[in-house]
C-alpha positions as CSV (number, residue, x, y, z in Angstrom):
1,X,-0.5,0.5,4.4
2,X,-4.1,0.6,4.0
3,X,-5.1,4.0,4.1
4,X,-2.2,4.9,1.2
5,X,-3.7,1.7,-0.7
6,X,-7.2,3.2,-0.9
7,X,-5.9,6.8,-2.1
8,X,-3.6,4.4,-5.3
9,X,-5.9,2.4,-6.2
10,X,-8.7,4.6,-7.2
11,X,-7.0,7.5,-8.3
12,X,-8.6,7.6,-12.0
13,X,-6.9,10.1,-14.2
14,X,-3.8,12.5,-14.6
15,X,-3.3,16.0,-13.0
16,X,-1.6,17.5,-16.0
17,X,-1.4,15.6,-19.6
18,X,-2.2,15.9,-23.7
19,X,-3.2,13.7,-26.3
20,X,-0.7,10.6,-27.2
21,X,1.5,12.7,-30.5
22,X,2.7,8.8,-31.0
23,X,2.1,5.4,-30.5
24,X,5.5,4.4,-28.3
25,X,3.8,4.8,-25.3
26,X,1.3,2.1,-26.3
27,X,4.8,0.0,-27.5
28,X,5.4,-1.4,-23.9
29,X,5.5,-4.8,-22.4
30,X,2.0,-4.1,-20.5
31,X,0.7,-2.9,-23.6
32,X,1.8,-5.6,-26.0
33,X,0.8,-7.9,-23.1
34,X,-2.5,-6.4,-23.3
35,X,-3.1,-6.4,-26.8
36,X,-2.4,-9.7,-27.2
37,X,-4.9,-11.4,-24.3
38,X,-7.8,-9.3,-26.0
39,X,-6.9,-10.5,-29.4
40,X,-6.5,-14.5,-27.7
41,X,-9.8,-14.1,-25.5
42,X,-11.9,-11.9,-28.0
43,X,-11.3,-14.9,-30.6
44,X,-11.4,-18.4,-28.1
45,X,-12.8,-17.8,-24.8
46,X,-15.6,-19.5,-25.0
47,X,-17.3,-22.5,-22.7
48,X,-19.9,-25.0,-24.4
49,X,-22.7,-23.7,-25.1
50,X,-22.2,-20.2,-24.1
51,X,-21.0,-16.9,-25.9
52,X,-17.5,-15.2,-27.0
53,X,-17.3,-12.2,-24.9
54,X,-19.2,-9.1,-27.1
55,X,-16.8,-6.7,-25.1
56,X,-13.2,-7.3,-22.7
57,X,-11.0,-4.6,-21.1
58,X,-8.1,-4.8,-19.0
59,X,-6.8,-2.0,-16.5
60,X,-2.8,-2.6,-15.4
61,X,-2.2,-0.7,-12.3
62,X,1.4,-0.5,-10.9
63,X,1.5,1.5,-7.5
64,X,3.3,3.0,-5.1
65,X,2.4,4.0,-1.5
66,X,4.2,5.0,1.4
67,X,2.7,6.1,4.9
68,X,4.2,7.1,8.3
69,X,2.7,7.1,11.5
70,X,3.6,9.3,15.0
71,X,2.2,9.5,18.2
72,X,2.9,11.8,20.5
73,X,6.2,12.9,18.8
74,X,7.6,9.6,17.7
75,X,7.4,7.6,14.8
76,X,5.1,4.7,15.3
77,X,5.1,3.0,11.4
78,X,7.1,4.2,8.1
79,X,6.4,1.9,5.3
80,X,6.9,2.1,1.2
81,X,5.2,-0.4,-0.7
82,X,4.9,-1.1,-4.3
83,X,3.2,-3.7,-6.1
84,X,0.9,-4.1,-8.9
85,X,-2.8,-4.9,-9.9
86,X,-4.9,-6.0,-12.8
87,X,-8.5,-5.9,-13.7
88,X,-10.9,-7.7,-16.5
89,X,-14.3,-6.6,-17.3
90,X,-15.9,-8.6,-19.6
91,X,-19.0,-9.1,-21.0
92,X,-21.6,-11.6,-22.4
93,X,-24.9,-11.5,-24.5
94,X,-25.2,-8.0,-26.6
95,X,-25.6,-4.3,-25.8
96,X,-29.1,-4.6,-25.0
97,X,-28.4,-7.1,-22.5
98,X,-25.4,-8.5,-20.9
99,X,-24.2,-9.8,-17.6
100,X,-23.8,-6.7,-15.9
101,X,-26.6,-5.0,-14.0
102,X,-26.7,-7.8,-12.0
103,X,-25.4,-8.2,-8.5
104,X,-23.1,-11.1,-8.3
105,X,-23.9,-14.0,-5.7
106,X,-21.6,-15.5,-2.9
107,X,-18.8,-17.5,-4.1
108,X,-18.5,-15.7,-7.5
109,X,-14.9,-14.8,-9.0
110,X,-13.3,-11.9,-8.5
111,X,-12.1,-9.7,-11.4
112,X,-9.4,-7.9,-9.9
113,X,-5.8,-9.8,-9.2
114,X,-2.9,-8.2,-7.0
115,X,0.5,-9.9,-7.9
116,X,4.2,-9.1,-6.5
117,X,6.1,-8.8,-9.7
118,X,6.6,-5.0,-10.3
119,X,8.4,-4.5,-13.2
120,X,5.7,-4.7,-15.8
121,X,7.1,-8.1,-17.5
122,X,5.4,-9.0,-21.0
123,X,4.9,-12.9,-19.2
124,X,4.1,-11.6,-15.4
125,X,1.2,-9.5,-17.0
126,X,0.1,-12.1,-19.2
127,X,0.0,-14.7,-16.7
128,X,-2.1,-12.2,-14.6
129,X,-4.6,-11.1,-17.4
130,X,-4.8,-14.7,-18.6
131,X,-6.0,-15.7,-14.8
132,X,-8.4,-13.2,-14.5
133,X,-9.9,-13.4,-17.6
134,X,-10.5,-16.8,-17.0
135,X,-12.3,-16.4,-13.2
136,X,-14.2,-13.6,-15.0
137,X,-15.4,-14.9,-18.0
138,X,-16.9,-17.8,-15.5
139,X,-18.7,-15.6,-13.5
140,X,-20.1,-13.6,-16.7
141,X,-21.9,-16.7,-17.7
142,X,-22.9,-17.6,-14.6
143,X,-24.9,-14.3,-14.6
144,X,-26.1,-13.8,-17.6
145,X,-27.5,-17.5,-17.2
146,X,-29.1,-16.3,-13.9
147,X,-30.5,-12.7,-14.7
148,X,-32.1,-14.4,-18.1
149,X,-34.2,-16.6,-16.0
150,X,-34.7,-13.8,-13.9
151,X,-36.0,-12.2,-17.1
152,X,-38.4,-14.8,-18.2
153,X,-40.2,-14.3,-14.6
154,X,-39.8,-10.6,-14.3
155,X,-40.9,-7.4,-16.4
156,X,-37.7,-6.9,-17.5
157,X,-38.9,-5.8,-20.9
158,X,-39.1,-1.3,-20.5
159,X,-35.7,-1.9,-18.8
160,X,-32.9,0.1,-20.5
161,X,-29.9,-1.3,-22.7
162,X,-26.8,-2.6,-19.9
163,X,-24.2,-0.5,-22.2
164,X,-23.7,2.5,-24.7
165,X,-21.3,2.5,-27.8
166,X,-18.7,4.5,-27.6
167,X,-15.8,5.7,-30.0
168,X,-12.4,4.5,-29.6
169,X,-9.8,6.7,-27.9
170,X,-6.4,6.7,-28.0
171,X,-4.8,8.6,-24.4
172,X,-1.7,9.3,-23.0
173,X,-1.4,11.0,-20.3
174,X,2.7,12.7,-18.8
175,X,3.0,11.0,-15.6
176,X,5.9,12.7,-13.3
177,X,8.2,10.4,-11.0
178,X,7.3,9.5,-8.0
179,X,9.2,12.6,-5.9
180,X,9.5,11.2,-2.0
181,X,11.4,12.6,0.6
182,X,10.9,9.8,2.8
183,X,13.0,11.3,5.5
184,X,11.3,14.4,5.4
185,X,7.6,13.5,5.5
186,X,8.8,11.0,8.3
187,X,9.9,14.1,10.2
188,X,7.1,16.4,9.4
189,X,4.4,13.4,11.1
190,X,6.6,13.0,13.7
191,X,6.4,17.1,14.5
192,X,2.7,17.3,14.1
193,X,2.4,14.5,16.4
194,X,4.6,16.5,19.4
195,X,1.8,19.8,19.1
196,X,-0.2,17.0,21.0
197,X,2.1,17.6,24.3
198,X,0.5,20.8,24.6
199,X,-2.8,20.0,25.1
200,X,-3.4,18.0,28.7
201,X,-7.1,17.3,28.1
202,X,-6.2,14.9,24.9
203,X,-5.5,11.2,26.0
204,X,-4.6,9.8,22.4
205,X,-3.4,11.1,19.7
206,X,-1.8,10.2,16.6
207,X,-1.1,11.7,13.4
208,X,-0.7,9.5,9.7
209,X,0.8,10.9,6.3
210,X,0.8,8.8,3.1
211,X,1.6,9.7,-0.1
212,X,0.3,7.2,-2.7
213,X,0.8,7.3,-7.1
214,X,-0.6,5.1,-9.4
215,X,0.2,4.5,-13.1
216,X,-2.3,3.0,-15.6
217,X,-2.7,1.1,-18.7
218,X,-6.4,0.5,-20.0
219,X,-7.0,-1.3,-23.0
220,X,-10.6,-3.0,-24.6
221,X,-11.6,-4.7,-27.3
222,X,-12.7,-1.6,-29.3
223,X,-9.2,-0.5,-29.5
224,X,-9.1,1.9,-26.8
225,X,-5.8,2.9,-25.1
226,X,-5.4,5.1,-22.4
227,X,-2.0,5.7,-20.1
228,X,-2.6,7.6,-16.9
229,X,-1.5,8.5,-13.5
230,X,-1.0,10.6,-11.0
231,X,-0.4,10.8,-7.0
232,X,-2.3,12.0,-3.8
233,X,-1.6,12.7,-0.2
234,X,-3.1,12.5,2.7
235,X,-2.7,13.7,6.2
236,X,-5.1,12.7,9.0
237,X,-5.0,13.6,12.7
238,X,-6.8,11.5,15.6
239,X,-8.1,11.8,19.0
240,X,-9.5,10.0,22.1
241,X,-10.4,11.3,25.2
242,X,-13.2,12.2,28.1
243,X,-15.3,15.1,29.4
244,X,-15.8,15.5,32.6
245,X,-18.7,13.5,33.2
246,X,-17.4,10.7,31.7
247,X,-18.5,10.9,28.5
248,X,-15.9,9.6,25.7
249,X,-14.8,12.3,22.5
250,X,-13.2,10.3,19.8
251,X,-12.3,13.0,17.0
252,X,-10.5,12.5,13.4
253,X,-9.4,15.0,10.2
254,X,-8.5,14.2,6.9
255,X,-7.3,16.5,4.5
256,X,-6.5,15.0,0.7
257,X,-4.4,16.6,-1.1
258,X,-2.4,16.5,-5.0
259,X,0.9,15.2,-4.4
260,X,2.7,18.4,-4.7
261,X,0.2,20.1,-2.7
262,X,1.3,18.4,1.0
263,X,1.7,21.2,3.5
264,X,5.2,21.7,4.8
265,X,6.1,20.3,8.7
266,X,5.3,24.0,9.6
267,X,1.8,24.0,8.0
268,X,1.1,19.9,9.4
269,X,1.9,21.1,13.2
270,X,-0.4,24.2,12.7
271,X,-2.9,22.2,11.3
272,X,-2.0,19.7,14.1
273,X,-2.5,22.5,16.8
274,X,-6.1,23.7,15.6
275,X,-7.3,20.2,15.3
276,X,-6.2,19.3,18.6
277,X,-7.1,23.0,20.0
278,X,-10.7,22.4,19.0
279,X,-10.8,18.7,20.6
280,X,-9.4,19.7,23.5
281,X,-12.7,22.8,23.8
282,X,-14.8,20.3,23.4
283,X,-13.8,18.5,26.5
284,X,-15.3,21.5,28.4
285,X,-18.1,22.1,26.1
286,X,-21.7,21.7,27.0
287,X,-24.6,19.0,25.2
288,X,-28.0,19.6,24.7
289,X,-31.1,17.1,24.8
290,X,-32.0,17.9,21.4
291,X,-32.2,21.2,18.8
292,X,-34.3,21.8,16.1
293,X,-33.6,25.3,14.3
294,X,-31.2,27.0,11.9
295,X,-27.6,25.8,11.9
296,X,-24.3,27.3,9.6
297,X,-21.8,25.1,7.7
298,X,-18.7,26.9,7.4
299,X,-16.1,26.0,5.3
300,X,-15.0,22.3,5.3
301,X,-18.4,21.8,7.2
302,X,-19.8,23.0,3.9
303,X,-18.2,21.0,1.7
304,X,-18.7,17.9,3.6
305,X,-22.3,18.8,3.3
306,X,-22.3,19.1,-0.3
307,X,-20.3,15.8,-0.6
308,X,-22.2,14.1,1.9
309,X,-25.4,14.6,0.4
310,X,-25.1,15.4,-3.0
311,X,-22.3,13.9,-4.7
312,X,-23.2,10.5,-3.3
313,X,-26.5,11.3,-4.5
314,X,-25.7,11.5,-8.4
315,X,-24.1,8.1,-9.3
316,X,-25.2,4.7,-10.6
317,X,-28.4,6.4,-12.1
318,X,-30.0,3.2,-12.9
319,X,-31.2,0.0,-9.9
320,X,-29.3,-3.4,-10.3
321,X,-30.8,-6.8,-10.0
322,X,-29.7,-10.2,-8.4
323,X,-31.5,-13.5,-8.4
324,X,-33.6,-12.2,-5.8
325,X,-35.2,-9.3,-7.8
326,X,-34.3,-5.5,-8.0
327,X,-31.3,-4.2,-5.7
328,X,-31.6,-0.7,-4.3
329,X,-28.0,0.4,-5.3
330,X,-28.8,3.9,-7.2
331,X,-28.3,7.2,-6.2
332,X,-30.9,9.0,-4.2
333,X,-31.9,11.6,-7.3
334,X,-32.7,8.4,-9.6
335,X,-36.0,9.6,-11.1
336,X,-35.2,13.1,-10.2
337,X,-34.8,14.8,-13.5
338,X,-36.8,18.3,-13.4
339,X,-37.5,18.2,-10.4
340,X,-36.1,20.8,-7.5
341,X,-33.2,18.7,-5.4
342,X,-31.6,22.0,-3.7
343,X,-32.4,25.3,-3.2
344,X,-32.8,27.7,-6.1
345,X,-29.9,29.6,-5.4
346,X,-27.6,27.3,-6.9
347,X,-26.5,25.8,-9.9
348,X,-24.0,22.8,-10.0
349,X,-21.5,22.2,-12.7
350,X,-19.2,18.6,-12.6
351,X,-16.4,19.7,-14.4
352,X,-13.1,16.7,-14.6
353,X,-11.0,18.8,-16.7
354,X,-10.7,22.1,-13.9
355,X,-6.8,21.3,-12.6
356,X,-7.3,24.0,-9.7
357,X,-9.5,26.9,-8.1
358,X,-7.8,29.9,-6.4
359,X,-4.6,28.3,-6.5
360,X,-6.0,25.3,-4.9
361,X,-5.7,21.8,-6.4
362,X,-8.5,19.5,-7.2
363,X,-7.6,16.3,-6.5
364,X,-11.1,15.0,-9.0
365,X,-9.5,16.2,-12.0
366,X,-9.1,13.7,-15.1
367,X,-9.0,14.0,-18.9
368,X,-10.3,10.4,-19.9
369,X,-12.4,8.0,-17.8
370,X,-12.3,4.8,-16.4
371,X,-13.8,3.6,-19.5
372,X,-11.9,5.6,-22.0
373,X,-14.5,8.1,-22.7
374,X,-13.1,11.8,-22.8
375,X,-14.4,13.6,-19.5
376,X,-16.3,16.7,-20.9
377,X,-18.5,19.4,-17.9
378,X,-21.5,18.7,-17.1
379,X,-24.2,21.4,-15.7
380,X,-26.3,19.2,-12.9
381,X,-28.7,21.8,-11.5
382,X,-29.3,25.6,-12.4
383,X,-31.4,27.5,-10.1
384,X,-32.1,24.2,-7.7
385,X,-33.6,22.0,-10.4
386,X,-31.8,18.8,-11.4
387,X,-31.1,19.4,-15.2
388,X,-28.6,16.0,-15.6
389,X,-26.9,13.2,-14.0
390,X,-23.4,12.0,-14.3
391,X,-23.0,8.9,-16.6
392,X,-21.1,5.8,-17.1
393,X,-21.3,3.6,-20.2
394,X,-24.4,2.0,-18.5
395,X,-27.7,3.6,-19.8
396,X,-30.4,4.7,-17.7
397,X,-34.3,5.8,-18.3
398,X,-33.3,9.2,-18.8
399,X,-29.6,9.5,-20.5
400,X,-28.6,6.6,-22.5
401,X,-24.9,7.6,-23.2
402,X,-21.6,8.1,-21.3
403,X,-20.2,11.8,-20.4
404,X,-17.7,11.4,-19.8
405,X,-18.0,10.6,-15.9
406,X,-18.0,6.3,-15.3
407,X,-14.6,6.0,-12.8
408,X,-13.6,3.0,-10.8
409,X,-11.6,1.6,-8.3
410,X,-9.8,-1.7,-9.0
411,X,-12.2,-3.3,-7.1
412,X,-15.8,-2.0,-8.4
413,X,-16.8,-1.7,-11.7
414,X,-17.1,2.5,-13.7
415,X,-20.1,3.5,-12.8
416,X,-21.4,7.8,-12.9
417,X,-19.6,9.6,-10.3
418,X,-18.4,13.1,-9.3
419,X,-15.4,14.7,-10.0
420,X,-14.7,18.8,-9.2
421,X,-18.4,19.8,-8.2
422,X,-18.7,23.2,-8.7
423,X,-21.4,25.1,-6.2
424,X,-22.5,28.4,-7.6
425,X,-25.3,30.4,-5.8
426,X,-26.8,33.3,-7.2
427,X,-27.1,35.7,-4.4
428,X,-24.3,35.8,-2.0
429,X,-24.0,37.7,1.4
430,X,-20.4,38.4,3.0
431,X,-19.2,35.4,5.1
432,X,-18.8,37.8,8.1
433,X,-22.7,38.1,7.7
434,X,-23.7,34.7,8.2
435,X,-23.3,34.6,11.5
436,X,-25.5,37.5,12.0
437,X,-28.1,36.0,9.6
438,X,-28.5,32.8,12.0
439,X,-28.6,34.6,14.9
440,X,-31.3,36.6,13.3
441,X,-33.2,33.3,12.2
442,X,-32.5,32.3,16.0
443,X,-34.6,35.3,17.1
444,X,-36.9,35.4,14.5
445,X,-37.2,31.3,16.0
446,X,-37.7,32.3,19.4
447,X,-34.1,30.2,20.5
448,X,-31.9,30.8,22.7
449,X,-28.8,29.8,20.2
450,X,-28.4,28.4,16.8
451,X,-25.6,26.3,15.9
452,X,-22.4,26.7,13.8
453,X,-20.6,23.3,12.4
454,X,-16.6,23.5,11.3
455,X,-16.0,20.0,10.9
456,X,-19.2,18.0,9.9
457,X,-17.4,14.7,10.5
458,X,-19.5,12.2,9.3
459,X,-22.3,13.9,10.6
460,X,-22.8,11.6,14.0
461,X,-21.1,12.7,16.4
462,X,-17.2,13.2,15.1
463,X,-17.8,16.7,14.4
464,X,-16.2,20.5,15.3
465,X,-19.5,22.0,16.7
466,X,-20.8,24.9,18.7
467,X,-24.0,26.9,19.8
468,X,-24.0,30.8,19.2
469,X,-25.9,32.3,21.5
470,X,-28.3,34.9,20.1
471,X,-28.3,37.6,22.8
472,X,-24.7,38.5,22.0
473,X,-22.6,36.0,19.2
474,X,-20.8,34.0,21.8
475,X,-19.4,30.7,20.7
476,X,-20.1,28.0,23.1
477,X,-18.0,24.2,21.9
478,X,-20.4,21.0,21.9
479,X,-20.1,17.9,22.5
480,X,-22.0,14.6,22.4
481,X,-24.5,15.2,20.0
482,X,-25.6,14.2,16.3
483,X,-28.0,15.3,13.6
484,X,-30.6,13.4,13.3
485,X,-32.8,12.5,10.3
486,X,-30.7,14.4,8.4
487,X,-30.9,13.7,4.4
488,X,-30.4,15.4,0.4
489,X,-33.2,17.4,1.9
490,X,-31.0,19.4,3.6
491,X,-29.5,21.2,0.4
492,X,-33.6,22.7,-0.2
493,X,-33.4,24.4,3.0
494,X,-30.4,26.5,2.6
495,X,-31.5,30.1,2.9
496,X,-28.5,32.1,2.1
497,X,-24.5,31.4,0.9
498,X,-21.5,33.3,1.3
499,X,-19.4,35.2,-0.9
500,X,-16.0,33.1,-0.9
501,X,-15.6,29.3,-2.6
502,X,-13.7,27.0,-0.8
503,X,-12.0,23.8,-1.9
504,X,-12.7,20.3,0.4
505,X,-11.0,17.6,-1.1
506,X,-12.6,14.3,-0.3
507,X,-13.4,11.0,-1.0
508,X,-16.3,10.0,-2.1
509,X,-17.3,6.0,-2.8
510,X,-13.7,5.6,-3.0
511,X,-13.4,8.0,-6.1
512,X,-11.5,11.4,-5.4
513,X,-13.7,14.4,-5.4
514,X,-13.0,17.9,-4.6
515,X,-16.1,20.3,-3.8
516,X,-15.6,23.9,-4.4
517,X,-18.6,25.3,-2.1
518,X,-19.3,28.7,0.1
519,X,-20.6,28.5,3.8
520,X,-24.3,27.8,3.8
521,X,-26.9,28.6,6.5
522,X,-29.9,26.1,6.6
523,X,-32.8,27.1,8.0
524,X,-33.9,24.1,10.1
525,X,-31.9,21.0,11.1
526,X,-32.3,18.8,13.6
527,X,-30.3,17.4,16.5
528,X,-29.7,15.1,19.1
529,X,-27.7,13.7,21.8
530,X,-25.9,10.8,21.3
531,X,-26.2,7.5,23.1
532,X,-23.3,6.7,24.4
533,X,-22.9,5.8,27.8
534,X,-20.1,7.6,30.5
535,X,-16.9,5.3,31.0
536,X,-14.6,5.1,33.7
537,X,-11.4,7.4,33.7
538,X,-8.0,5.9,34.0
539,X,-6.6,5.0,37.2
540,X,-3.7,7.2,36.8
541,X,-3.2,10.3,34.7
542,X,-1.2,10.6,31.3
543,X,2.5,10.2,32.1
544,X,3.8,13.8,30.6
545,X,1.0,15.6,32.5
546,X,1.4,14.0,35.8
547,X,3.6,16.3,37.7
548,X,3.7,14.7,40.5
């Protein structure tokens, strides 16, 4: 159940809902349960010497996840699992400096608790929050205690405040039941696993659905309220198997999707069959010693790009610090404000509040963040330059304020992070006429071929990949290789974009993100073979191809 867990738990917003007309949705047990703990731990949580909390919220997650697995056209695993989940963040010491900022040590308390009881019971929840707050409230001392000695040793004095005021929001979000037709996603895994019998040259293979929804009750010590939810599926499809020389392909392919969005068994098996078609090309594809030259990210290759190397490059805009001095932990355009971070012919708006593009969901969309703070667009770049940078409650050197943008998982704290990223260029070209742009760079280049990426992977090896030879357009599948050196650098070297958007829905630090991107040609990449050494092929051949 692990993969479904990870989609719940960090699903931070609803797909569809409107501003609370009354208060009875704040009028339940979790709620009142809620309330009630702030009101006891605001007033009297306090240990000797040491502070009341200056500022306590409490998330109450109750979940539901179920995930199927087939191989090979049977059913390996079909499991539905509910539970729920409660978080405390709590602070010590003032605005201007708390306990956060600060990396936590071995040993420290967690702030997240995972009990059985799924009802949402006025005790169970009380119980939980009472424990947490507790474990957490220890740790917050134990930190601020730490990063104020830290202080007196270090120039900690030009450092910005550790949190913004905001104003208090009352949220409720329409959350839809949780529609499963258990027997029928069971079925459609199980069919898009059998598409795997047609392909010989695939040893292992395996396909996994999961459909996870979460429902959420935030409440802090401002008298913020939010109720949210919503669902997400996921199907991913894997394979293992060998070239001829030995040399091992291990493939995968996820594809995230809004609840109501899951392809039908029909649409699974076909995307079954052109995952599986391009593996199995692969096997007779050819590698290369290394490239350097122009290469094209089409369609999900793009948007893996974009997410890759600039979503994750936007959050926590500010560095942490432990006992041992300043963590690394911000995003790589930290300081980056003016300054060119992609090519001039786009402009990047963050927008949580777009519900679809085309027809297509995006799975990033939220009304109020993990924090309570309305989500509101933000424009990131226009014409390449870096214009803003997506914010949590946590100030930085350059934006002191939340927009909008600080979401969590249960198990990390809000910090500034991505939602729908919107990738606008200015000058478009027909997506046909990429193609015959990179094999004019290749010529232009002097190469042989330039190469076309479908599925980026993760950008070492797990990818859909092919050269395109320049003397005529021919497609050649390859295997074995990797980019190498590859960085946000890569988004200044894009030469030219195609006409049509396309939606990748990802995830990205654990948050949701969708990426609504056209196919990009880069001018110069650089790759490599990978290292992997040649293993031994089975004795005997896969039973259902062995015809002997």
């Amino acid at each position: 159940m692990k993969k479904a867990i990870l989609f719940l738990i960090c699903f931070a917003g609803p797909a569809r809902a409107g501003f609370a007309a009354d208060g009875a949705t704040f009028e339940t047990p979790v709620f009142k349960a809620m309330r009630a703990e702030l009101a006891r731990n605001g007033a009297r949580l306090r240990a000797d010497r040491y502070p009341l909390p200056y500022f306590l919220a409490y998330t109450v997650t109750r979940t539901q996840e179920f995930e199927t697995q087939a191989t090979f056209g049977s059913t390996v695993s079909d499991e539905l699992e509910a539970r729920a989940l409660a978080r405390a963040e709590l602070r010590v010491g003032s605005e201007k400096f708390d306990n956060s900022n600060f990396v936590k040590g071995f040993g420290d308390s967690n702030d997240y608790l995972s009990w059985t009881d799924r009802d949402g019971g006025y005790a169970a929840v009380r119980r939980a929050l009472w424990e947490i707050s507790d474990d957490t409230y220890n740790a917050a001392v134990q930190a601020l205690a730490k990063k104020s000695a830290l202080a007196r040793t270090r120039n900690l004095a030009d450092q910005p405040d550790d949190f913004s005021p905001s104003t208090p929001a009352i949220y409720a979000g329409g959350i839809k039941p949780f529609g499963l037709d258990r027997p029928a996603l069971v079925d459609a895994a199980r069919s898009a696993s059998a598409v795997f019998r047609r392909y010989a040259d695939i040893m292992v293979s395996g396909v996994t659905l999961s459909v996870s929804q979460a429902e959420s009750s935030y409440a802090n010590s401002e008298n913020t309220m939010v109720h949210s939810g919503g669902a997400l599926g996921a199907a991913t499809f894997n394979a293992e198997t060998m070239a001829a020389d030995g040399m091992p392909i291990k493939r995968s392919r996820s594809f995230v999707y809004a609840q109501n969005e899951l392809p039908s068994a029909g649409g699974l098996a076909g995307l079954a069959a052109q995952f599986a078609g391009s593996v199995s090309a692969s096997v007779h594809g050819s590698t290369l010693a290394a490239y350097v030259g122009p290469v094209l990210f089409e369609g999900a290759a793009a948007g893996q790009l974009f997410s890759k190397f600039f979503a994750g490059s936007v959050y926590a805009p500010r560095p942490s610090w432990s006992e041992f001095g300043q963590e690394n932990g911000m995003g790589a355009f930290y300081n980056r404000l003016g300054l060119r971070v992609m090519s001039p012919l786009f402009s990047v708006t963050d927008d949580p509040l777009a519900k679809e593009h085309n027809g297509a969901g995006l799975v990033g969309s939220y009304e109020v963040d993990s924090e309570g703070v309305p989500a509101r667009a933000v424009q990131l770049v226009k014409k390449g330059k870096l214009l803003d940078l997506l914010m949590s409650r946590a100030p930085a050197r350059e934006r002191f304020a939340s927009n909008g943008h600080g979401r969590a998982t249960l198990f990390s704290v809000p910090r500034g992070s991505a939602s729908n990223l919107f990738f606008r260029p200015a000058v478009t070209v027909p997506d046909a006429d990429l193609k015959t742009k990179l094999l004019a760079l290749c010529r232009d280049y002097d190469l042989e071929y330039g190469i076309l990426v479908r599925d980026a992977g993760d950008f070492s090896g797990d990818m859909e990949i092919y050269k395109v030879y320049a003397a005529d357009g021919r497609e050649e599948p390859l295997r074995g290789v990797r980019f190498d050196a590859l960085n946000n650098r890569v988004l200044r070297d894009i030469v030219s974009a195609g006409a049509a958007l396309n939606v990748y829905n990802t995830m990205v630090n654990g948050i949701p993100v969708s990426v609504v991107a056209p196919s990009v040609l880069v001018s110069e990449a650089e790759l490599k073979a990978v290292d992997t050494k040649p293993e031994k092929f089975p004795y005997l051949k896969h039973p259902y191809f062995d015809k002997r």
